[in-house]
C-alpha positions as a Markdown table, in Angstrom:
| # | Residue | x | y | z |
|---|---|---|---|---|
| 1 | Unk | 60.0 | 7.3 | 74.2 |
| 2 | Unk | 56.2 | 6.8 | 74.2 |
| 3 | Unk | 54.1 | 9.8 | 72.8 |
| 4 | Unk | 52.6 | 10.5 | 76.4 |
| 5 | Unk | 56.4 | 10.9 | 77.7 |
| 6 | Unk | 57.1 | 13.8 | 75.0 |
| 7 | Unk | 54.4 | 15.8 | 75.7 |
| 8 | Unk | 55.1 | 18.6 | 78.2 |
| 9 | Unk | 54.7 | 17.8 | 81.8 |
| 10 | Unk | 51.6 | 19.7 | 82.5 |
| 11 | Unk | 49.8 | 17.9 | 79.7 |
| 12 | Unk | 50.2 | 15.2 | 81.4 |
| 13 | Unk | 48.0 | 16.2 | 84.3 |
| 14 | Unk | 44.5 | 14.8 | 83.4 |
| 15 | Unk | 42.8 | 18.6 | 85.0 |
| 16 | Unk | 45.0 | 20.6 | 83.1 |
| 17 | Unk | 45.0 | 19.1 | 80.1 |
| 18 | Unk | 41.2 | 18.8 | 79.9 |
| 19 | Unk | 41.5 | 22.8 | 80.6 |
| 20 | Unk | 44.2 | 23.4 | 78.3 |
| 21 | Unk | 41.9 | 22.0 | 75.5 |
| 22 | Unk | 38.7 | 23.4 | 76.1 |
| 23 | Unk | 40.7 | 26.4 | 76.1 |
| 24 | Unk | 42.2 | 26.1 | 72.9 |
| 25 | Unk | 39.2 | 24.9 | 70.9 |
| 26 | Unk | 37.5 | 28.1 | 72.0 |
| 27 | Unk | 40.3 | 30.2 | 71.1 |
| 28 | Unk | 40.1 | 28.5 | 67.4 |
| 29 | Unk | 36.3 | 29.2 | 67.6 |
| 30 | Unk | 36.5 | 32.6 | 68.0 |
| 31 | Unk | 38.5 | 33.4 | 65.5 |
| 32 | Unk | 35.9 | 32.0 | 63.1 |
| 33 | Unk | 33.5 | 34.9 | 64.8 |
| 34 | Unk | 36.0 | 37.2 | 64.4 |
| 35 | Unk | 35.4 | 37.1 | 60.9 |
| 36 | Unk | 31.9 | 35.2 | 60.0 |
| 37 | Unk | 30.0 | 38.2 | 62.6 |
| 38 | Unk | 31.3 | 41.1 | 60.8 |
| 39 | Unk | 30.6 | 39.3 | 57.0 |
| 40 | Unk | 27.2 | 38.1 | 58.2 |
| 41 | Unk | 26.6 | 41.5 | 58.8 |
| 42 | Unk | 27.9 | 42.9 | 55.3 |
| 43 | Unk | 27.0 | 40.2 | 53.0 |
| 44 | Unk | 23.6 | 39.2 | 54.7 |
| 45 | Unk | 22.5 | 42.8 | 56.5 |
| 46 | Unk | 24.4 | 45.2 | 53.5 |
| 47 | Unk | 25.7 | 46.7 | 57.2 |
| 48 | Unk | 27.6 | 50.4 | 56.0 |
| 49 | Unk | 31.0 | 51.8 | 57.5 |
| 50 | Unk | 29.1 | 53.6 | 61.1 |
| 51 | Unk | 27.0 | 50.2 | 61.3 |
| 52 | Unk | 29.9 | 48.2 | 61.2 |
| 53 | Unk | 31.5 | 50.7 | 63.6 |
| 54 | Unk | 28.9 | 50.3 | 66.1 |
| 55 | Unk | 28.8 | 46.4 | 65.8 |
| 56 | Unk | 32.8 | 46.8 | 67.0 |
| 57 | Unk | 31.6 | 49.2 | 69.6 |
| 58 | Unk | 28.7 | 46.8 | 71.2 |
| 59 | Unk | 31.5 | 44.1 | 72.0 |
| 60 | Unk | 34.2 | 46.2 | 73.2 |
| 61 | Unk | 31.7 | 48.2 | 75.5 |
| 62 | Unk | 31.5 | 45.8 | 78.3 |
| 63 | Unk | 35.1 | 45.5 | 78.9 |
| 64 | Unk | 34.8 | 49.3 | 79.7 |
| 65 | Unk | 31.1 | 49.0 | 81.5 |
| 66 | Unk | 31.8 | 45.4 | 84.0 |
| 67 | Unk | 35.3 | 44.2 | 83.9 |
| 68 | Unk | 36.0 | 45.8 | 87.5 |
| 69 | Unk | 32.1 | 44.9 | 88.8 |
| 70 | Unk | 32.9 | 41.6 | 87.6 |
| 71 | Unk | 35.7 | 41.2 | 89.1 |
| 72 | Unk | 34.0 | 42.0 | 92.7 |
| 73 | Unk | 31.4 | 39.9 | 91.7 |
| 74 | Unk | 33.2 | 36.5 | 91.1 |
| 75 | Unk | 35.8 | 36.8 | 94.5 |
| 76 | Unk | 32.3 | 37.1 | 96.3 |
| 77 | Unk | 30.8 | 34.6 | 94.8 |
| 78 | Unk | 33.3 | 32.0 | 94.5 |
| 79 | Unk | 32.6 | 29.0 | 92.4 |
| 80 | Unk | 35.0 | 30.6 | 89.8 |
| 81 | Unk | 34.7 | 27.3 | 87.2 |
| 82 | Unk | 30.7 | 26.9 | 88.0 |
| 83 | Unk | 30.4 | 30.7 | 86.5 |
| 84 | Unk | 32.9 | 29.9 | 83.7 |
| 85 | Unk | 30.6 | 27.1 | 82.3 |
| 86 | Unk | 27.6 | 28.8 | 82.7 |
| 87 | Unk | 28.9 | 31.6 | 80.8 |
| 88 | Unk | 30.4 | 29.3 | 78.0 |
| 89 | Unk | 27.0 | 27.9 | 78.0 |
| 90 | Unk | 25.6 | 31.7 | 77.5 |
| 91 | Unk | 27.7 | 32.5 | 74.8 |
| 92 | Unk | 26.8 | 28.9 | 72.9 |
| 93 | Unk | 23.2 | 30.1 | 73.4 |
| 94 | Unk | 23.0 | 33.6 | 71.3 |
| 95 | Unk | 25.8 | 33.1 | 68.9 |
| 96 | Unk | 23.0 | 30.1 | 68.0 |
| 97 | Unk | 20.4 | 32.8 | 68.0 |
| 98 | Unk | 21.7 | 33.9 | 64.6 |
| 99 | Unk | 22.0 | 31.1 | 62.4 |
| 100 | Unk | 18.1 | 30.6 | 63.8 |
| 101 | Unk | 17.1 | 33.5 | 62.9 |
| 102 | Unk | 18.7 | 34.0 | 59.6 |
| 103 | Unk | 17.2 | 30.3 | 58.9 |
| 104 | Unk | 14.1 | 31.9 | 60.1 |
| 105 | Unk | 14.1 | 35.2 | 58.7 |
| 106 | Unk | 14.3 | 37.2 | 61.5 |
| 107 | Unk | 17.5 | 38.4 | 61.3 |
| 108 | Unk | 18.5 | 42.3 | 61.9 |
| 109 | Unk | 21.5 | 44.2 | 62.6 |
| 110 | Unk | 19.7 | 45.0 | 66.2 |
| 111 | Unk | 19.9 | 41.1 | 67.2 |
| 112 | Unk | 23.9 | 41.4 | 66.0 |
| 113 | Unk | 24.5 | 44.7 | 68.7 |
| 114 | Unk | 22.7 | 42.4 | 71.5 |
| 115 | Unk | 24.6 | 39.6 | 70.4 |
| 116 | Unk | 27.9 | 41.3 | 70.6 |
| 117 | Unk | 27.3 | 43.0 | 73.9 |
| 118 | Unk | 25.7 | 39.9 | 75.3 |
| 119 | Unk | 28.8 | 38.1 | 74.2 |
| 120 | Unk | 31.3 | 40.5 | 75.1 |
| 121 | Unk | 29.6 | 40.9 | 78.8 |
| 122 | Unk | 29.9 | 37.1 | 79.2 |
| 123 | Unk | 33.8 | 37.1 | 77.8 |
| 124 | Unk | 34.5 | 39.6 | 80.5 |
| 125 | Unk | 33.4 | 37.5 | 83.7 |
| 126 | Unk | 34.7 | 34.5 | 82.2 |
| 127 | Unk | 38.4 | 35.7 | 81.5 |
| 128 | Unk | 38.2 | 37.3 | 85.6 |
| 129 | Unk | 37.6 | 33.7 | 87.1 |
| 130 | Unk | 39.9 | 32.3 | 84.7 |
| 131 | Unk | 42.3 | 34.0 | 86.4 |
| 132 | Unk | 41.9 | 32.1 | 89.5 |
| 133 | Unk | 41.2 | 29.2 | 88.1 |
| 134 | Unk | 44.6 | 29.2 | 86.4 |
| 135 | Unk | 46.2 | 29.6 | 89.8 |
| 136 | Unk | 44.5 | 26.4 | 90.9 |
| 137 | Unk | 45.3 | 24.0 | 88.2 |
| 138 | Unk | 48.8 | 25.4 | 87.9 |
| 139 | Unk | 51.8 | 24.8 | 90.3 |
| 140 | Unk | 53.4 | 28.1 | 90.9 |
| 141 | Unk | 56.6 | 27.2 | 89.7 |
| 142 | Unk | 55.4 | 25.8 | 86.5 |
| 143 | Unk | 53.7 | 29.4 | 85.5 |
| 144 | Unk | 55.8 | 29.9 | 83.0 |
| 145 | Unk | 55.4 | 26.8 | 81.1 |
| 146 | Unk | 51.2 | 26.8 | 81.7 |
| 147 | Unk | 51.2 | 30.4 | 80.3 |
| 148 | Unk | 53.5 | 29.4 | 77.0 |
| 149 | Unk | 50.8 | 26.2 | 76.7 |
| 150 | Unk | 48.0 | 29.2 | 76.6 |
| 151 | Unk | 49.5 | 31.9 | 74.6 |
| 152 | Unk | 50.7 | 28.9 | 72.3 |
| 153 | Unk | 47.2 | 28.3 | 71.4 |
| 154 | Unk | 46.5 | 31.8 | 71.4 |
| 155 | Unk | 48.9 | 32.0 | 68.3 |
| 156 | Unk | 48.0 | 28.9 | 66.5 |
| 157 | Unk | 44.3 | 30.2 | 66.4 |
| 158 | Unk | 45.5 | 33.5 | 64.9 |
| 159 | Unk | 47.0 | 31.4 | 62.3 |
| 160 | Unk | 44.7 | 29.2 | 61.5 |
| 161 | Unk | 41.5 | 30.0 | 63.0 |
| 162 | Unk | 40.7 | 33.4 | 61.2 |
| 163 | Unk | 41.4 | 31.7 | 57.4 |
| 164 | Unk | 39.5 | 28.8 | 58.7 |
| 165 | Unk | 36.5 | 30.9 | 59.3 |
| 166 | Unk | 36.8 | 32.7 | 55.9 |
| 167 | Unk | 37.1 | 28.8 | 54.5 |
| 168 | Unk | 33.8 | 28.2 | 56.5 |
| 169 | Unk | 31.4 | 31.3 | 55.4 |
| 170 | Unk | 32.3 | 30.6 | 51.6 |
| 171 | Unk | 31.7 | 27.4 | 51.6 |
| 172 | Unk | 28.6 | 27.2 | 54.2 |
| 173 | Unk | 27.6 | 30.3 | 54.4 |
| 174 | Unk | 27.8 | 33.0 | 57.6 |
| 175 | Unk | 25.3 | 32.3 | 60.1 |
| 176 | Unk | 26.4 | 28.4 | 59.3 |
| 177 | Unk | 29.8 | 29.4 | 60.2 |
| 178 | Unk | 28.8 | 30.5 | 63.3 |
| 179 | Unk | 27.9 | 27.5 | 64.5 |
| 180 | Unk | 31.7 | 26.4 | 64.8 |
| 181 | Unk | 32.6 | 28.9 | 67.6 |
| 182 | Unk | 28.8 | 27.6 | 69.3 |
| 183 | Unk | 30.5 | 24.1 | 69.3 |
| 184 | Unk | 33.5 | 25.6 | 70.2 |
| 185 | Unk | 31.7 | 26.9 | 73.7 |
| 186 | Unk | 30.4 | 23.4 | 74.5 |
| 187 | Unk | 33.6 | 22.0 | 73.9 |
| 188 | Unk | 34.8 | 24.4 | 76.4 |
| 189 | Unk | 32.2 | 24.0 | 79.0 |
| 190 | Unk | 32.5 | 20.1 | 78.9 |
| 191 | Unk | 35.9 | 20.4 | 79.8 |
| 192 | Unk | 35.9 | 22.2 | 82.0 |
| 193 | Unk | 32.8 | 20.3 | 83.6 |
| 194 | Unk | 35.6 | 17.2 | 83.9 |
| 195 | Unk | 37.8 | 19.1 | 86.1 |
| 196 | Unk | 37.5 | 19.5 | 89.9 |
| 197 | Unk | 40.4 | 21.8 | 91.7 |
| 198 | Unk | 40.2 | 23.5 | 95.0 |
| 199 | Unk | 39.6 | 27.0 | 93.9 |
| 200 | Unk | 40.6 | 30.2 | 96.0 |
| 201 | Unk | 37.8 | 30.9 | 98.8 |
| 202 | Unk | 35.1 | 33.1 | 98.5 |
| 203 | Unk | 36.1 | 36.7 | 99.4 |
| 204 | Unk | 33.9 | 38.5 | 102.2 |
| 205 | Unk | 31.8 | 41.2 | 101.8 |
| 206 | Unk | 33.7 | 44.8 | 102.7 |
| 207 | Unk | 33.7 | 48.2 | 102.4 |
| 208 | Unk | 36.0 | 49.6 | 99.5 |
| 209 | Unk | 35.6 | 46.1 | 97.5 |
| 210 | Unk | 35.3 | 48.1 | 94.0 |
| 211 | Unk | 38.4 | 49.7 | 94.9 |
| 212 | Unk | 40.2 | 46.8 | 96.3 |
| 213 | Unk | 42.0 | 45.3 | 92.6 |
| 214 | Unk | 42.8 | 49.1 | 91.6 |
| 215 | Unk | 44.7 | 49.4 | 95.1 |
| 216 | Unk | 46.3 | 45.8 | 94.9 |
| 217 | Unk | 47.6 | 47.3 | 91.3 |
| 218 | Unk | 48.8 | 50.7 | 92.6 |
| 219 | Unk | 50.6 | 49.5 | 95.5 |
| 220 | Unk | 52.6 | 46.7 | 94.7 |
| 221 | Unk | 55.4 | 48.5 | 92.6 |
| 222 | Unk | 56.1 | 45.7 | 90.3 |
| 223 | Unk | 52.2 | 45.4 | 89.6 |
| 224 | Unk | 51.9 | 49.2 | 89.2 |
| 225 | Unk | 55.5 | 49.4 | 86.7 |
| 226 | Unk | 54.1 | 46.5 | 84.8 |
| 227 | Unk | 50.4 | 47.3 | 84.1 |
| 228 | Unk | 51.4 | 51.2 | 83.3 |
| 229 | Unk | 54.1 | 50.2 | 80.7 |
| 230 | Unk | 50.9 | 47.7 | 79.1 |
| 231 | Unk | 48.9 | 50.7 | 79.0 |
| 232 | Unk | 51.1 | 53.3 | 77.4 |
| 233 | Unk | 51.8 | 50.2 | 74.6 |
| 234 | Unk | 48.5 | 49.6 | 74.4 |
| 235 | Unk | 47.6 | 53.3 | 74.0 |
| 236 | Unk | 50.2 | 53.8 | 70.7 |
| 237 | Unk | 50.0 | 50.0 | 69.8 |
| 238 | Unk | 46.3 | 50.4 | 68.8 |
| 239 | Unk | 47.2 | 53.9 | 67.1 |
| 240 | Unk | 48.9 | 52.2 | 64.8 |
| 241 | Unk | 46.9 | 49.4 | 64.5 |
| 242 | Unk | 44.0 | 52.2 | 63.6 |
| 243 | Unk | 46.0 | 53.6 | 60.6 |
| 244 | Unk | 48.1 | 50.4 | 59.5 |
| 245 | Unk | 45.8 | 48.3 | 56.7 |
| 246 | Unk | 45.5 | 51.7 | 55.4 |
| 247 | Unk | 49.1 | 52.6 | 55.2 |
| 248 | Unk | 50.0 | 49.5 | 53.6 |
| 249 | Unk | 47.3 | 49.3 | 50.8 |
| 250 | Unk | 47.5 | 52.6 | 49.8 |
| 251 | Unk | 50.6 | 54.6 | 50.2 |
| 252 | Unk | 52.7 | 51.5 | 50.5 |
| 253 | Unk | 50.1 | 49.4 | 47.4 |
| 254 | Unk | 50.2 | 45.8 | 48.7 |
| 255 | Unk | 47.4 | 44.0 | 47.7 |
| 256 | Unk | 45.1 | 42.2 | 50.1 |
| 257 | Unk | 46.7 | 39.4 | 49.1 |
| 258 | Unk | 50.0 | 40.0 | 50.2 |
| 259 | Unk | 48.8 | 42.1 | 52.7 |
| 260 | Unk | 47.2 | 38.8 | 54.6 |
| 261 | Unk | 50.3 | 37.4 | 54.2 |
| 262 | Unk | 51.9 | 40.0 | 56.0 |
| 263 | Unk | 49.8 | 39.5 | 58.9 |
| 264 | Unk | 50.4 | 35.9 | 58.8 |
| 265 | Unk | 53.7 | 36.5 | 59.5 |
| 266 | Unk | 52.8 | 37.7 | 63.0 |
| 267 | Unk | 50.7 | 34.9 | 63.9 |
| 268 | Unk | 53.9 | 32.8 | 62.7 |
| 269 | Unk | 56.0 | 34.7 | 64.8 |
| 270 | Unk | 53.7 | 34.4 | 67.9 |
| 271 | Unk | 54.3 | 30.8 | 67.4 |
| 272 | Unk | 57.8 | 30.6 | 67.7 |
| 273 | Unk | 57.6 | 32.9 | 70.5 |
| 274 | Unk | 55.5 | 31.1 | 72.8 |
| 275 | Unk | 57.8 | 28.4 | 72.4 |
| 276 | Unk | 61.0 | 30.4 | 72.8 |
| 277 | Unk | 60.0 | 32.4 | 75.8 |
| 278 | Unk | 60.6 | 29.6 | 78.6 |
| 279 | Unk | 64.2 | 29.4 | 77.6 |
| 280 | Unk | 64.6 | 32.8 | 77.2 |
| 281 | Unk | 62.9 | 33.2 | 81.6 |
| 282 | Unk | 65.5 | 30.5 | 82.4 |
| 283 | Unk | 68.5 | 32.5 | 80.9 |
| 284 | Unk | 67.5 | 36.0 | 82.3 |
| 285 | Unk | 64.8 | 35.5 | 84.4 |
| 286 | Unk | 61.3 | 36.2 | 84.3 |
| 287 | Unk | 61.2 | 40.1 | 85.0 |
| 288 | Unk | 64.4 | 40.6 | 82.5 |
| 289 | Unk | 62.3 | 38.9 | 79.9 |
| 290 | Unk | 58.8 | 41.2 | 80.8 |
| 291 | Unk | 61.0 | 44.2 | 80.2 |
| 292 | Unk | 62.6 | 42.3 | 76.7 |
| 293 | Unk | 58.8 | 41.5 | 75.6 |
| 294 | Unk | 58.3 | 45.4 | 76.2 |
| 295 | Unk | 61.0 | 46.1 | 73.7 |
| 296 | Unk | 60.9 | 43.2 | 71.6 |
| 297 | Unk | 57.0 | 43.6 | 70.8 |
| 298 | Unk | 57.1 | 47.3 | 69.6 |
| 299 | Unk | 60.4 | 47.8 | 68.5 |
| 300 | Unk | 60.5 | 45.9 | 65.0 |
| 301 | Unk | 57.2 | 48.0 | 64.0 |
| 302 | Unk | 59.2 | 50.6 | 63.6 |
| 303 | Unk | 60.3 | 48.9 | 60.3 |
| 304 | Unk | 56.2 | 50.3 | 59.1 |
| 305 | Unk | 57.1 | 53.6 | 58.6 |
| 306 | Unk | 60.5 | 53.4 | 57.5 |
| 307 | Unk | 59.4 | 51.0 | 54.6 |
| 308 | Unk | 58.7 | 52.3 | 51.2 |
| 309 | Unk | 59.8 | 52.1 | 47.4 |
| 310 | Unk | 59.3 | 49.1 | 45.4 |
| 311 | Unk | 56.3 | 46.4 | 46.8 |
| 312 | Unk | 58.8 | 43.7 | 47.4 |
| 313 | Unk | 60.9 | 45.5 | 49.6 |
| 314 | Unk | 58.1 | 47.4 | 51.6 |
| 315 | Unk | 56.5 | 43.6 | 51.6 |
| 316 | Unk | 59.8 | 42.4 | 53.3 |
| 317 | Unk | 60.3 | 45.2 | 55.9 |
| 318 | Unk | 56.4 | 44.9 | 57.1 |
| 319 | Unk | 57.0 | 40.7 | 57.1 |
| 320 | Unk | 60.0 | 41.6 | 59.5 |
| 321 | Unk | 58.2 | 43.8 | 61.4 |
| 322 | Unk | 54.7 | 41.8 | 61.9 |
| 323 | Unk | 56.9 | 38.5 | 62.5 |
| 324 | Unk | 59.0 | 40.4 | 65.1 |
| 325 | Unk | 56.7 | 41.7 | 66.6 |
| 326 | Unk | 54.2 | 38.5 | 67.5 |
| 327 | Unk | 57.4 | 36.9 | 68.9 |
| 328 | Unk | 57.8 | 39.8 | 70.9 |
| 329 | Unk | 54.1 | 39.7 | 71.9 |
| 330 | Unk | 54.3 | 36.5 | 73.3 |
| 331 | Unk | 57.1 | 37.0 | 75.1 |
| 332 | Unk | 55.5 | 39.9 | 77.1 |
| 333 | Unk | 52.5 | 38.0 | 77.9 |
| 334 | Unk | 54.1 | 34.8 | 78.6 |
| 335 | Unk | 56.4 | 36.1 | 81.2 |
| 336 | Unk | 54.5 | 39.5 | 82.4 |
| 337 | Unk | 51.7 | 37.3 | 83.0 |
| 338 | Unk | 53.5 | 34.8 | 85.2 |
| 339 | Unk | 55.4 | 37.5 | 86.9 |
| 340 | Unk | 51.9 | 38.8 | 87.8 |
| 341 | Unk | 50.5 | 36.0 | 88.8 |
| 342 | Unk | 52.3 | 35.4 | 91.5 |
| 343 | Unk | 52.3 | 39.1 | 93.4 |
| 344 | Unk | 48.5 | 38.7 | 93.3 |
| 345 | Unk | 46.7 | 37.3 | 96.9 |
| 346 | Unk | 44.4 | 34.6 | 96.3 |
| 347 | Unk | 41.2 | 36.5 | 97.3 |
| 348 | Unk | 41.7 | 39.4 | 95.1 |
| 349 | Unk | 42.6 | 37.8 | 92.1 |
| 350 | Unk | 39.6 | 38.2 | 89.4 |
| 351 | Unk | 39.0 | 42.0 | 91.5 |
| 352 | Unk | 42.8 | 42.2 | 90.4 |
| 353 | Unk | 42.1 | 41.0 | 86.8 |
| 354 | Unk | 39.1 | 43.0 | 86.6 |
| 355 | Unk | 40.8 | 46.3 | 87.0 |
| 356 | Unk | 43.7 | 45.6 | 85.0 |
| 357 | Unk | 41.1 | 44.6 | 82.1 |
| 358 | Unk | 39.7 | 48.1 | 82.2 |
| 359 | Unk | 43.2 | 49.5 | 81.9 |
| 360 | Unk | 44.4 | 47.1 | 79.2 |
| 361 | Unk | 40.5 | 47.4 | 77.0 |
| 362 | Unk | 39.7 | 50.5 | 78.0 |
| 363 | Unk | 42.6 | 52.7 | 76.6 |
| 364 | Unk | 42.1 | 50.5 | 73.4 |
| 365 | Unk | 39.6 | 52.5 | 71.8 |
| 366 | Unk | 41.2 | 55.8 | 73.0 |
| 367 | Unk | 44.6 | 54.7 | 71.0 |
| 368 | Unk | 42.5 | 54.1 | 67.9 |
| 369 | Unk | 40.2 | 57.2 | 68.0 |
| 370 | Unk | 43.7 | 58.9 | 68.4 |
| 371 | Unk | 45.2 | 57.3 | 65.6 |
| 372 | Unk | 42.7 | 58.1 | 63.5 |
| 373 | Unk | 42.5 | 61.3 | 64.4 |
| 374 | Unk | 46.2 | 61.5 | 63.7 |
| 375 | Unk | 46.2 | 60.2 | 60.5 |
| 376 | Unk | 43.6 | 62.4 | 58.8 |
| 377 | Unk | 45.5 | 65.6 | 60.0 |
| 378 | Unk | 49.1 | 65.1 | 60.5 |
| 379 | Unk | 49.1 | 62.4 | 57.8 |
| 380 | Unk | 49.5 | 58.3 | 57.9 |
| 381 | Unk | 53.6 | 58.0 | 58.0 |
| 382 | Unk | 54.0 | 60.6 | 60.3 |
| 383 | Unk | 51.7 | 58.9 | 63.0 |
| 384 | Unk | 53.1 | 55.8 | 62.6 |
| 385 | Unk | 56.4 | 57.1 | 63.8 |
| 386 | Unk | 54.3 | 58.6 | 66.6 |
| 387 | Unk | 52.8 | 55.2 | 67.8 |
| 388 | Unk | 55.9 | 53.2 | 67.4 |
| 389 | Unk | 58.5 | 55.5 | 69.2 |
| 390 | Unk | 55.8 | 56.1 | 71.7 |
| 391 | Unk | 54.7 | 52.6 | 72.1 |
| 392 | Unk | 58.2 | 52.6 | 73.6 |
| 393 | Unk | 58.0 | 54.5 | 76.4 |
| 394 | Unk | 56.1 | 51.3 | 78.1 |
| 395 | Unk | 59.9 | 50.4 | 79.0 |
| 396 | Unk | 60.2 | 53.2 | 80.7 |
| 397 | Unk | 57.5 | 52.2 | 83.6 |
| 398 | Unk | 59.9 | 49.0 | 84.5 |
| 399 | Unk | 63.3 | 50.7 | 84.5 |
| 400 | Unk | 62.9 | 51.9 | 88.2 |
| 401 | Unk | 61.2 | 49.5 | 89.4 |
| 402 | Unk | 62.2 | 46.2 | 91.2 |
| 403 | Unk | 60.7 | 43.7 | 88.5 |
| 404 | Unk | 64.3 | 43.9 | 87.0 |
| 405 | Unk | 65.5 | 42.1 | 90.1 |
| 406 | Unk | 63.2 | 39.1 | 89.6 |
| 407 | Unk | 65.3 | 36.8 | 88.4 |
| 408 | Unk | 63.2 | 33.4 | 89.1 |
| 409 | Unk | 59.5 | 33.1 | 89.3 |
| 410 | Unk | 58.6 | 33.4 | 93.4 |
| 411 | Unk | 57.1 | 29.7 | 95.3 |
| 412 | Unk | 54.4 | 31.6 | 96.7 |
| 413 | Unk | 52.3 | 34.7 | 96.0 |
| 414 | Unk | 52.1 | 37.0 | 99.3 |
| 415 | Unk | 53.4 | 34.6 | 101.2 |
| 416 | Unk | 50.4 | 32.1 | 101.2 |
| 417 | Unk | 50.2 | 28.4 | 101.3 |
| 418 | Unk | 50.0 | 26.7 | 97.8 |
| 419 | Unk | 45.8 | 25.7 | 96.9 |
| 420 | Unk | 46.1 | 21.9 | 97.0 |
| 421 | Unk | 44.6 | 20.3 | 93.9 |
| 422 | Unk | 43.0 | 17.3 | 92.9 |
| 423 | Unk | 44.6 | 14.9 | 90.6 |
């Protein structure tokens, strides 16, 4: 067999493989930013703890600020792909801004809070129109398999991409560094420049259009069970994320070392999931294995807080947990997101993805500030075994709901005709 015949039958569809890669070498790329933006601004800018804090804050703030105006403002416009190359091309233009400005020096911590908002508020309208856009490259049937292609990538870049950029800014430098993830954007938008599908129509103006995802979400009952049990693990999931590094390196005493290693695990784990979860949908169907991914993602962190006494056994039971969990993780989003996909009408889709962005990014910071919170008071342990057990309770959203009953992914969202593509 040729190597064209082994590769998975959606990658062999010229439009969404060209998708598929841009996609992936931007996920690679911003891992690199994840860590060359925050070590530009302590090694070059001597940034302190509140400084770093408020760099975080600048790109999480958009999610909370445009995700639902963004949302209205891409089903109006249309043009979905047009919009997601012109914001790829935004974000290749100010990440460049700093390497030029540090070559120039000009650079301040002020130009790294634009940056990061600028940034963030372009990463919100492109990830609502990619939500349509998926719909139109991607036979219905074949959600499944497009979603594990995405959240594959997803994984490999936690894997590789993050120590790849820590490889980059010791051996060129930070602002250098950041040149990958500007590349990265071109990449993207040239891609995606090479594909031409027949995109959902452009929505009409009404009354009540803010509003229009939020009701879509609250009155499907598999929409509203699903996006209330990723909000409620969201909520305890970044508690714990708030208080973990520091329960490991101090009361547990892994070394960073080790402690990277322990993370790695997840990223590896994330990898075999996305390549698990389509057998998985086949044997139990697609809203079976949402609610497994709600178990199977939290449920093995619970491992964190039970772990303690020597390092090599606390190093094995986090190891368990973090691989457990990124299997679970993928899982979730593999199959919750092609359950989703197809309850959502064409016309509402990025107004659809806008809301349920504000849900999942907004309670983010609110799980964190509580964890925190939590952990100076009541103590580290003790609200770890808060935010696992409660990152349970997501389950509870699905279990009297119908997306149990959904044992194959539907033909047809709502109901309407299939988008015809080109080749």
């Amino acid at each position: 067999m040729s190597a064209a015949g082994r590769l998975p039958a959606l990658l062999r569809e010229p439009s969404f493989r060209r998708y598929w890669s841009g996609h992936t070498v931007s996920l690679f790329g911003d891992q690199i930013t994840q860590i060359a933006l925050p070590l530009l601004a302590v090694l070059v800018l001597d940034a302190g703890a509140a400084q770093m804090g408020w760099l975080t804050a600048a790109g999480l703030l958009p999610s909370l600020l445009f995700s639902v105006h963004a949302g209205v403002w891409a089903d109006r416009r249309g043009h979905r792909r047009r919009m997601m190359i012109i914001t790829d091309l935004g974000r290749a233009l100010v990440l460049a801004s700093l390497p030029a400005a540090w070559a120039l020096g000009r650079l301040g911590l002020g130009q790294l809070y634009a940056v990061a908002f600028t940034a963030g508020t372009l990463s919100v309208l492109f990830d609502v129109c990619d939500a349509s856009l998926f719909v139109s490259l991607v036979p219905t049937e074949r959600y499944v398999e497009g979603n594990s292609l995405l959240n594959g990538s997803r994984a490999m870049s936690y894997m590789i991409g993050t120590s790849a950029g820590g490889a980059l800014v010791q051996l060129l430098s930070a602002p250098v560094a950041l040149l990958a993830d500007t590349a990265s954007y071109l990449t993207s938008a040239w891609q995606l420049s090479r594909i031409h599908p027949v995109e959902p129509p452009a929505a009409e103006r009404a009354k009540g259009d803010l509003a229009a995802g939020f009701r879509c979400l609250v009155r499907s009952p598999i929409l509203r069970s699903f996006y209330g049990a990723v909000t409620t693990l969201n909520l305890f999931n970044f508690a714990f994320q708030a208080v973990f590094v520091l329960y490991a390196t101090t009361s547990l005493r892994l070394s960073p070392g080790l402690l990277g290693a322990v993370l790695g695990s997840g990223a590896a784990g994330s990898v075999i999931g996305s390549l698990l979860t389509g057998r998985i949908v086949q044997r139990v169907g697609v809203g079976r294995a949402t609610a497994l991914g709600l178990l199977a993602f939290p449920a093995p962190l619970v491992l964190v807080p039970l772990a303690h006494g020597p390092v090599p056994f606390t190093a094995t039971c986090l190891f368990l947990a973090e691989f457990g969990s990124g299997c679970g993780v993928m899982l979730l989003d593999i199959a919750g997101g092609s359950l989703t996909a197809t309850l959502i009408p064409h016309t509402l889709r990025s107004r659809v993805a806008g809301a349920s962005r504000l849900f999942n990014y907004g309670i983010r910071p609110i799980g964190a500030l509580a964890g925190g919170t939590l952990g100076s008071t009541i103590g580290l342990r003790p609200t770890l075994w808060i935010a696992t057990l409660g990152a349970l309770l997501g389950l509870a959203w699905l279990l009297p709901s119908p997306t149990l009953l959904h044992t194959t992914t539907p033909t047809q969202a709502h109901g309407e005709p299939r988008l015809n593509r080109t080749p």
